[in-house]
MMTF fields as JSON, N, C-alpha, C and O atoms, coordinates in Angstrom:
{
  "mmtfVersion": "1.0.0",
  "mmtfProducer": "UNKNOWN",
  "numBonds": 499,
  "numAtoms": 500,
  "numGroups": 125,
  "numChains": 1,
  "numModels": 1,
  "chainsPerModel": [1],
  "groupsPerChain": [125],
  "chainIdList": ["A"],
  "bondAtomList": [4, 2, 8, 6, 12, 10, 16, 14, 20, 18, 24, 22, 28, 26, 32, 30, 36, 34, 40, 38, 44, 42, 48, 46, 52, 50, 56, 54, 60, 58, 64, 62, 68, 66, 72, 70, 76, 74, 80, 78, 84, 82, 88, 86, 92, 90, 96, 94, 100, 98, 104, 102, 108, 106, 112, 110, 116, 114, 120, 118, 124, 122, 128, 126, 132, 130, 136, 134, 140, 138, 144, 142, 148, 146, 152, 150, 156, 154, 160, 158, 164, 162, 168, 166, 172, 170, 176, 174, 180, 178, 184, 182, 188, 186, 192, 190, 196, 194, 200, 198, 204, 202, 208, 206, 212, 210, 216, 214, 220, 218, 224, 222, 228, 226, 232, 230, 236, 234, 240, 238, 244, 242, 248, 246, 252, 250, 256, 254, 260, 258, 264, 262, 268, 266, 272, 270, 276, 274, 280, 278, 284, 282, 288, 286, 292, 290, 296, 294, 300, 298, 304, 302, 308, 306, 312, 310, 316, 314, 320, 318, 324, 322, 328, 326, 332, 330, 336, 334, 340, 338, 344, 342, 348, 346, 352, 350, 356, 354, 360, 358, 364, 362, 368, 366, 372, 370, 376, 374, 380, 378, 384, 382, 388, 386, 392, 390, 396, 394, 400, 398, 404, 402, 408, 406, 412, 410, 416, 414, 420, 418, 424, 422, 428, 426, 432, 430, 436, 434, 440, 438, 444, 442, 448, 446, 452, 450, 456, 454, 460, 458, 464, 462, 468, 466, 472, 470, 476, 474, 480, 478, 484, 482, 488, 486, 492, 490, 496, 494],
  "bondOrderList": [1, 1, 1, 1, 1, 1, 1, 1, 1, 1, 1, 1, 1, 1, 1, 1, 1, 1, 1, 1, 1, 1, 1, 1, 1, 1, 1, 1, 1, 1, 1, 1, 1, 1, 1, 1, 1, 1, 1, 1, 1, 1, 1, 1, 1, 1, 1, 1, 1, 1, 1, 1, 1, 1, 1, 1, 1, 1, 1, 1, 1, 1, 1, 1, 1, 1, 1, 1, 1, 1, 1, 1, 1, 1, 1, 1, 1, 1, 1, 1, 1, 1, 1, 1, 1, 1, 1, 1, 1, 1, 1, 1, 1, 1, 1, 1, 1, 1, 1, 1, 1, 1, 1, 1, 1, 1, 1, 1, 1, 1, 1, 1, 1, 1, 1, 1, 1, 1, 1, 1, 1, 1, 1, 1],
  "groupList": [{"groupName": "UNK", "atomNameList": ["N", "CA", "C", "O"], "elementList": ["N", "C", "C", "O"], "formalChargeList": [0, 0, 0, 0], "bondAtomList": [1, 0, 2, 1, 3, 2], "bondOrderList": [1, 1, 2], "singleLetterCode": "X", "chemCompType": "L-PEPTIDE LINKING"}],
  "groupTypeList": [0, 0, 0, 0, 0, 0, 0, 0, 0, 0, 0, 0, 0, 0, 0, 0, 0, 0, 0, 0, 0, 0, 0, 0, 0, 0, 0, 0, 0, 0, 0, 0, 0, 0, 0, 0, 0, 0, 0, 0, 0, 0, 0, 0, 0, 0, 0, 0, 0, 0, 0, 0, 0, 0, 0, 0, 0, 0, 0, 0, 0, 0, 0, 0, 0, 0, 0, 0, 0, 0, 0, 0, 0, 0, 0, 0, 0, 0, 0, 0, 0, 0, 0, 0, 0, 0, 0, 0, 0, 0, 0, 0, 0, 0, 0, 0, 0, 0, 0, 0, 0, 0, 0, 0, 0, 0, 0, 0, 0, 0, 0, 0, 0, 0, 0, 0, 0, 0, 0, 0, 0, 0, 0, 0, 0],
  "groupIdList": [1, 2, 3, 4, 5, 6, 7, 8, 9, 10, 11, 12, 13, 14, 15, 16, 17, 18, 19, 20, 21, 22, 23, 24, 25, 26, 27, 28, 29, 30, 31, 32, 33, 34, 35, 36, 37, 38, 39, 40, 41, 42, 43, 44, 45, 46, 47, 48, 49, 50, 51, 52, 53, 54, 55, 56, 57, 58, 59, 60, 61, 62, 63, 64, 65, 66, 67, 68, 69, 70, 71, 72, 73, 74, 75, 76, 77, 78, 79, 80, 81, 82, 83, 84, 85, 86, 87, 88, 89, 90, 91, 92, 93, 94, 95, 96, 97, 98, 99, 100, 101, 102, 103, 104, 105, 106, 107, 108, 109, 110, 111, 112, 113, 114, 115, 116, 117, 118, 119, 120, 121, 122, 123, 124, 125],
  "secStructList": [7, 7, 2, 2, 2, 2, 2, 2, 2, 2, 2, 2, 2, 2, 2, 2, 2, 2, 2, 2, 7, 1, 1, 7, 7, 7, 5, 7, 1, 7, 7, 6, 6, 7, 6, 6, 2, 2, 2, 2, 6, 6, 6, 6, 6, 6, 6, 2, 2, 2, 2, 2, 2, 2, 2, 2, 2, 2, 2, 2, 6, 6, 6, 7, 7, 7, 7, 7, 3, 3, 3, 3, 3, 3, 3, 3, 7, 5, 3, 3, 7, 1, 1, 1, 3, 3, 3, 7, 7, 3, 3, 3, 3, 3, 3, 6, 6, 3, 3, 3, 3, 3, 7, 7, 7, 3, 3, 3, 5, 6, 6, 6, 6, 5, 7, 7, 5, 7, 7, 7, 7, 5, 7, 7, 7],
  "xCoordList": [-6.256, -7.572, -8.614, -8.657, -9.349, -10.582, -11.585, -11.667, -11.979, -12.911, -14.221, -14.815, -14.606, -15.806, -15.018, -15.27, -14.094, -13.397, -13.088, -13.292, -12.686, -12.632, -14.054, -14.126, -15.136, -16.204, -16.632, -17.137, -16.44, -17.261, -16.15, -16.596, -15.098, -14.005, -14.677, -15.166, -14.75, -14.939, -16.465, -16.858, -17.18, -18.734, -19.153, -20.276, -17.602, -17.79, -17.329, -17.805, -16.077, -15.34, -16.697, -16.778, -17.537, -18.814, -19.463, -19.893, -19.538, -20.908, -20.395, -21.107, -18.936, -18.569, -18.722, -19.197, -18.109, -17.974, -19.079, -18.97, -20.457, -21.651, -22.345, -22.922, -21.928, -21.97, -21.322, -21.77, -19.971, -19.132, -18.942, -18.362, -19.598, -19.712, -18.715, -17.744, -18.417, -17.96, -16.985, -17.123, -15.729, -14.154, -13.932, -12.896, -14.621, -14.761, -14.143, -14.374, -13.157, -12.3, -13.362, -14.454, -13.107, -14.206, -12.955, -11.847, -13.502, -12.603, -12.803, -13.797, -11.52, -11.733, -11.743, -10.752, -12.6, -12.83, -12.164, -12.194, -11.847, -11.356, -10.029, -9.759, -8.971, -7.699, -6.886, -6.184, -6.799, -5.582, -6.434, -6.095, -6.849, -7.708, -8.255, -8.793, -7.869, -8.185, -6.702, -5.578, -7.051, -5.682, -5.074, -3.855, -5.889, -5.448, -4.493, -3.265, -5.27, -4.518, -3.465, -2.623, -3.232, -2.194, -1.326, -0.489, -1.152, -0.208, -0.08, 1.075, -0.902, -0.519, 0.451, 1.413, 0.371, 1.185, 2.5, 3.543, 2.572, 4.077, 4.45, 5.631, 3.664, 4.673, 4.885, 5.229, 4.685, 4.754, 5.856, 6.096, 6.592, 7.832, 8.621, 9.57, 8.453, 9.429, 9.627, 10.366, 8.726, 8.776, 9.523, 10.508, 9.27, 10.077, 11.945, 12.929, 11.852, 13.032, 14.147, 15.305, 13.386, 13.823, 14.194, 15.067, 13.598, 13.789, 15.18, 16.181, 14.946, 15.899, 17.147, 18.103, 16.97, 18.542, 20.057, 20.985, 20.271, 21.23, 21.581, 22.713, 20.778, 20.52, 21.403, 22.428, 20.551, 21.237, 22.562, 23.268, 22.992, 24.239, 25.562, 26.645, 24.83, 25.986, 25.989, 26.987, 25.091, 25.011, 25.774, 26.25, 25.81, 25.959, 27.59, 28.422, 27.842, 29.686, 30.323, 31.366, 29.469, 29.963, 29.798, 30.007, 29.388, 29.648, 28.296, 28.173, 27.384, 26.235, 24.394, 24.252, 23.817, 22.744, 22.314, 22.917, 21.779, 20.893, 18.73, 17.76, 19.021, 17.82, 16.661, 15.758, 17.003, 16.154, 14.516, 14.631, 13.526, 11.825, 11.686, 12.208, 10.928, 10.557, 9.149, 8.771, 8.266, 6.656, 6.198, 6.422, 5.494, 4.328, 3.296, 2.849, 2.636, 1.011, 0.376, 0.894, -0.77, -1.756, -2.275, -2.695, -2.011, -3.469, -4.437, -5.426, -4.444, -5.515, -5.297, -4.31, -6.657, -6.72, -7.701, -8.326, -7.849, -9.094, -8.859, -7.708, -9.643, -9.723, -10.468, -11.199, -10.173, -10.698, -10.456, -9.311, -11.82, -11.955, -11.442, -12.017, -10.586, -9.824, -9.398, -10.499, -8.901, -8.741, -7.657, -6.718, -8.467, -8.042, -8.692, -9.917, -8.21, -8.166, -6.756, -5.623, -7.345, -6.122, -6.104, -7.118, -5.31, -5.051, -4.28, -3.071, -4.806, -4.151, -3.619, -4.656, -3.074, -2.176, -1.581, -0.728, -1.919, -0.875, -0.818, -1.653, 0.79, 1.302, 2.554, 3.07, 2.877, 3.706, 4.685, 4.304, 6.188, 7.5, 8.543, 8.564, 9.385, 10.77, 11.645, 11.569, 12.34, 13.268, 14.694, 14.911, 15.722, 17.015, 16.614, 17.486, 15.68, 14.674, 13.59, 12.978, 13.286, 12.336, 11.022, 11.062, 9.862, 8.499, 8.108, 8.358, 7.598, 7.37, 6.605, 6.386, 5.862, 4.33, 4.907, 5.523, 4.392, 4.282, 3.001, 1.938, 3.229, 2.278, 1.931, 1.938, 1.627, 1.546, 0.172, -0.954, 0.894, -0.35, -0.368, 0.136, -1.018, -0.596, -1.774, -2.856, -1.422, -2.426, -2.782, -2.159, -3.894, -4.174, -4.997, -6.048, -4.434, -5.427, -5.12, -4.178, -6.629, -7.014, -6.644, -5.967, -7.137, -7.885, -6.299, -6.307, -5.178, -4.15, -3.166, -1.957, -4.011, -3.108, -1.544, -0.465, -1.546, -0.859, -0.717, -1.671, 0.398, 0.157, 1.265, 2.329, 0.948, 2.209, 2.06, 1.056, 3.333, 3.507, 3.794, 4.829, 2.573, 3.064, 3.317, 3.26, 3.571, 3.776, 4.482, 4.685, 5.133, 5.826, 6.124, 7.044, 5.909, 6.84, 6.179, 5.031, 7.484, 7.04, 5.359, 5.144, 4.46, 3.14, 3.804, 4.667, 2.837, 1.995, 1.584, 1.761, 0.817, -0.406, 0.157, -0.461],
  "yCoordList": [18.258, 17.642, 18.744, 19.563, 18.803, 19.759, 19.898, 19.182, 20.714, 21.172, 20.213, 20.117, 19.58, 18.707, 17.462, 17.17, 16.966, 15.613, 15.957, 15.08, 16.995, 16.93, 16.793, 16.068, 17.494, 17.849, 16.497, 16.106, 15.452, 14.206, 13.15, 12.574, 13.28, 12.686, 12.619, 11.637, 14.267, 14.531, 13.873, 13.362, 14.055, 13.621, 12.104, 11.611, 11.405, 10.443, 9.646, 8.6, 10.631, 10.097, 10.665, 10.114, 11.58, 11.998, 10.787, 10.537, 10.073, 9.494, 7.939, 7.43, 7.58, 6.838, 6.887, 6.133, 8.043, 8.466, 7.779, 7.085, 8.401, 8.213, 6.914, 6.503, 6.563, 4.94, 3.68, 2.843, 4.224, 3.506, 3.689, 2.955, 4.933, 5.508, 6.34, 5.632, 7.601, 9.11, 8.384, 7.859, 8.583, 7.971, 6.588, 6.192, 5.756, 4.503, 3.558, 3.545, 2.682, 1.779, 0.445, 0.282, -0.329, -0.71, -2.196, -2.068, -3.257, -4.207, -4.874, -4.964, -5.17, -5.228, -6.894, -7.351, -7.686, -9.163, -9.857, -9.242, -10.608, -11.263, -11.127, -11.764, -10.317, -10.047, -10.431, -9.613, -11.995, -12.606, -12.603, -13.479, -12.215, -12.322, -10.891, -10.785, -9.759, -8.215, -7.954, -8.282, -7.342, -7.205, -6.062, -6.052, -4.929, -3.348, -3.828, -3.914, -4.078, -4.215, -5.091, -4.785, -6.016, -7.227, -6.021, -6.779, -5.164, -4.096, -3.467, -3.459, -2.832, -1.86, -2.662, -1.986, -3.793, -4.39, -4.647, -4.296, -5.18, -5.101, -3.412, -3.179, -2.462, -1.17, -0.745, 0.424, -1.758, -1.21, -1.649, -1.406, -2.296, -3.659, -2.892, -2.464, -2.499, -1.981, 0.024, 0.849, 0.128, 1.486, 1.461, 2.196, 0.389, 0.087, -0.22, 0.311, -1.097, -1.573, 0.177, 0.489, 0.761, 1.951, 2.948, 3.731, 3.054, 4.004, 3.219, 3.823, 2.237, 1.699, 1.166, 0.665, 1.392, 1.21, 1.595, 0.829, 2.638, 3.066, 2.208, 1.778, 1.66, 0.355, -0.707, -1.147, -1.13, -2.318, -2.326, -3.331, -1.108, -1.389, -1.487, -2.069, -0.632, -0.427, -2.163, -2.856, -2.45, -3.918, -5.055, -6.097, -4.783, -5.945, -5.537, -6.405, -4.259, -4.084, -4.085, -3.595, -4.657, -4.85, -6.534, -6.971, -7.17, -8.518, -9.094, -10.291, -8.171, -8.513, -9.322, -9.256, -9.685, -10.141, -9.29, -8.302, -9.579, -8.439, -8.622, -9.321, -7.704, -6.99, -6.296, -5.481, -6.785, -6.422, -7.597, -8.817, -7.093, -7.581, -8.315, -7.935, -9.343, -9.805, -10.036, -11.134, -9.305, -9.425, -10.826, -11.145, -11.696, -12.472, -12.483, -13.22, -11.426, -11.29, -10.302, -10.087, -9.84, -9.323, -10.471, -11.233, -10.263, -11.123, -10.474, -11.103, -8.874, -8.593, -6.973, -6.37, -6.773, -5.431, -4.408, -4.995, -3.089, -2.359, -1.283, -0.85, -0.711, 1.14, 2.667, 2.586, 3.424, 4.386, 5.498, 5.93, 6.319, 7.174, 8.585, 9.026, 8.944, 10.119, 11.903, 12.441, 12.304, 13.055, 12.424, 12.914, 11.29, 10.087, 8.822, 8.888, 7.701, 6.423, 5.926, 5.774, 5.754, 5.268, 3.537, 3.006, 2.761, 1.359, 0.871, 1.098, 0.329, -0.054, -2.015, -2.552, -2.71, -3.972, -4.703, -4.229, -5.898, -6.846, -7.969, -8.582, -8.042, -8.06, -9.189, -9.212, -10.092, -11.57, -11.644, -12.056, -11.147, -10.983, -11.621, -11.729, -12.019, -12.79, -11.939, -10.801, -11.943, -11.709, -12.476, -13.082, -12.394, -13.125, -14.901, -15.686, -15.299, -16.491, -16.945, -17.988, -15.745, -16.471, -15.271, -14.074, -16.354, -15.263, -14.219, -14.566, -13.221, -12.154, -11.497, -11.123, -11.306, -10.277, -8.898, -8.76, -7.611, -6.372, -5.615, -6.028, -4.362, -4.205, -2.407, -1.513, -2.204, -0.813, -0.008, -0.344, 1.327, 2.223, 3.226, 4.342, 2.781, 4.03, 4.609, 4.101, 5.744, 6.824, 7.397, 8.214, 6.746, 6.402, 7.803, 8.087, 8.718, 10.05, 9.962, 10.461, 8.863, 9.014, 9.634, 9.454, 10.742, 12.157, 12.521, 12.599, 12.707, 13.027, 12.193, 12.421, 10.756, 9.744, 9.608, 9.437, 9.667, 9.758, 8.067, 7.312, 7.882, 7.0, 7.265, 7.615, 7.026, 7.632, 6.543, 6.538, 5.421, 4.964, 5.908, 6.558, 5.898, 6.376, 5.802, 6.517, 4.646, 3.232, 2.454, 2.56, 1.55, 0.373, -0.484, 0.163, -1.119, -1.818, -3.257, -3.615, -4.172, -5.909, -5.243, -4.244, -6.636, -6.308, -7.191, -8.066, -6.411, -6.784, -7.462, -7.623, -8.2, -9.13, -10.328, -11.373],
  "zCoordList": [-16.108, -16.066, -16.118, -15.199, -17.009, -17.324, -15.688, -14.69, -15.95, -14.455, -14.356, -13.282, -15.392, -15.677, -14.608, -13.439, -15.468, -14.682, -13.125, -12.286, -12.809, -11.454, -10.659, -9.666, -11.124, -10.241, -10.145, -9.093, -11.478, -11.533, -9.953, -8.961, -10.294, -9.192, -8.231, -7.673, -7.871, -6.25, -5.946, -4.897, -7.199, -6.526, -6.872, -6.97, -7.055, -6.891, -5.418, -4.978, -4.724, -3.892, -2.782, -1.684, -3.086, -2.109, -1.792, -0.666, -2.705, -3.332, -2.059, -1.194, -2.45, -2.227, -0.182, 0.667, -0.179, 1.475, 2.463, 3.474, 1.545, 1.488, 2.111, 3.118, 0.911, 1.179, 2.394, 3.178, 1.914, 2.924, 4.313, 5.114, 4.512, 5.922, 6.253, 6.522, 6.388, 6.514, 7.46, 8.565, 6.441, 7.323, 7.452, 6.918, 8.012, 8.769, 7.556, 6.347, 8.49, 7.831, 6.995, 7.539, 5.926, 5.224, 4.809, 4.289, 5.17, 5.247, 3.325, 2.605, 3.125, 1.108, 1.289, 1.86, 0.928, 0.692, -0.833, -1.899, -0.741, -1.404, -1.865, -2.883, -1.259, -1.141, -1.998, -2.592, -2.281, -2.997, -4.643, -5.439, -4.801, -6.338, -7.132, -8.234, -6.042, -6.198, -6.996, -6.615, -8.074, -8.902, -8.396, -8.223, -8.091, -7.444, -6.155, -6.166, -5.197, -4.017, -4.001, -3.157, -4.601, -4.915, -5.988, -6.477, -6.378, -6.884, -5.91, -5.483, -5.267, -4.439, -3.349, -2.985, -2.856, -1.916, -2.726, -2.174, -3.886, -4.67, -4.977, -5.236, -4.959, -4.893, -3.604, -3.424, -2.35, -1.038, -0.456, 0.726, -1.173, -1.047, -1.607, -0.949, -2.986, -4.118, -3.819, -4.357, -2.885, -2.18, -1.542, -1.607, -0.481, 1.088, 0.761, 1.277, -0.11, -0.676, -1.593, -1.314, -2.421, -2.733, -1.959, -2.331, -0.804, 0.031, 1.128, 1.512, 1.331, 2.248, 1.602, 2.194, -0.067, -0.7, -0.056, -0.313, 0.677, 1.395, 1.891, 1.674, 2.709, 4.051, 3.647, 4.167, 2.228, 1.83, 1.392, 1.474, 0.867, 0.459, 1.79, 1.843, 2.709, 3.707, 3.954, 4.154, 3.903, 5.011, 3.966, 4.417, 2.837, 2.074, 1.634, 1.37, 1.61, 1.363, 3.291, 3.723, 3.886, 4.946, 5.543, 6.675, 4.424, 4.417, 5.221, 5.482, 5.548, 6.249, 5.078, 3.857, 5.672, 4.783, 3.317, 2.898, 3.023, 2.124, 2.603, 2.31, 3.272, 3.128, 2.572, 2.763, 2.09, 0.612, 0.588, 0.465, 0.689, 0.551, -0.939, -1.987, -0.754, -1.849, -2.072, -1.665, -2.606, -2.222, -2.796, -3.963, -1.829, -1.69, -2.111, -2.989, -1.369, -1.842, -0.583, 0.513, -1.057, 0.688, 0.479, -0.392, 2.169, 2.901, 3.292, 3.669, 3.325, 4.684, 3.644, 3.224, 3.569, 3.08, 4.071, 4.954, 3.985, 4.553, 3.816, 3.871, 3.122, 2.696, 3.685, 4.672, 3.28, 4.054, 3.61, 3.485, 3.211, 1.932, 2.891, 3.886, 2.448, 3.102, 1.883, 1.761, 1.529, 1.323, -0.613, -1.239, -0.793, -1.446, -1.359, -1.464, -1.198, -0.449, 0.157, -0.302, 1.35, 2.608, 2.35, 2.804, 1.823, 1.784, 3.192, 3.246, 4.13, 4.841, 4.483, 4.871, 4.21, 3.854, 4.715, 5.466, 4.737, 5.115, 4.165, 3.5, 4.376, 3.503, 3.993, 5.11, 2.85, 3.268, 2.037, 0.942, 2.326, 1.625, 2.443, 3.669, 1.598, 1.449, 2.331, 1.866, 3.248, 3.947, 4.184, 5.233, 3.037, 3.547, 3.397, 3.768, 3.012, 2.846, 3.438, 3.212, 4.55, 5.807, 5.244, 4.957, 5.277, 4.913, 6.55, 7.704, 6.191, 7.081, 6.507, 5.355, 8.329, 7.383, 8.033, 9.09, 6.766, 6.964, 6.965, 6.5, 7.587, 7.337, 6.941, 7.787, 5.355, 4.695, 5.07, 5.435, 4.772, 4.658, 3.405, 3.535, 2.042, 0.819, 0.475, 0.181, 0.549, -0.1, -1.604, -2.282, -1.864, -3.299, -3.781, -3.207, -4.93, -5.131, -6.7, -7.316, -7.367, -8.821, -9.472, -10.484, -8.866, -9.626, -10.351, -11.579, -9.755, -9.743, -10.047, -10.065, -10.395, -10.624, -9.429, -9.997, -8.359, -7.391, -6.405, -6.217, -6.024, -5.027, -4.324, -4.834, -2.462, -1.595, -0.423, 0.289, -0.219, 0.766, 1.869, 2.017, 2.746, 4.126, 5.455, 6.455, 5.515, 6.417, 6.189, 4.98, 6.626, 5.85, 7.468, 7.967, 8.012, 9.113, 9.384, 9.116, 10.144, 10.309, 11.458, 12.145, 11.035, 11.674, 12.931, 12.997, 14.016, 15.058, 15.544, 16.751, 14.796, 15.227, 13.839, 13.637]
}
């Protein structure tokens, strides 16, 4: 990426900071109709599910369920302009047949075309 495209990135993710208020979590409206975040919650499933492949196989050549996520949809989004954008998700997938909410955290960096699940677990609340 040329040095022009970066400077414009960064003084956009400034610009943005700016705006949204330096760190502070920024709740995303309209959830089920946002095409970004409704991806980002299906690569948070298909993350979770990739990484926990081991999992599944032990469990399933051992005659046990399959474990394995099937994404739903978000319900509940928030961002938070970090060193990137921080997506925090909740999130409603298929479990063995029973729906269950999760709940992700992926770190989204444009500039670099990058995205990194760093969260994944059943929510809380």
């Amino acid at each position: 990426m040329a040095k022009a495209e970066v400077v414009i990135v960064l003084s956009l993710l400034l610009v943005i900071t700016v705006v949204d208020g330096l760190g502070g979590r920024m709740r995303i409206n309209d959830v089920k109709n946002n095409k970004e975040v409704q991806e980002l919650g299906r690569f948070s499933v298909e993350e979770y599910n990739r990484r926990s492949q081991g999992r599944l196989r032990f469990s399933l050549a051992n005659g046990g369920p399959s474990t394995a996520l099937v994404f739903s949809q978000v319900v509940g989004a928030e961002k938070q302009v970090v060193a990137g954008i921080k997506y925090y998700l909740k999130i409603k997938a298929m479990q063995g047949g029973v729906t269950k909410t999760f709940e992700s955290v992926v770190l989204v960096k444009p500039w670099v075309q990058s995205k990194d699940l760093l969260n994944f677990s059943p929510s809380t609340h």
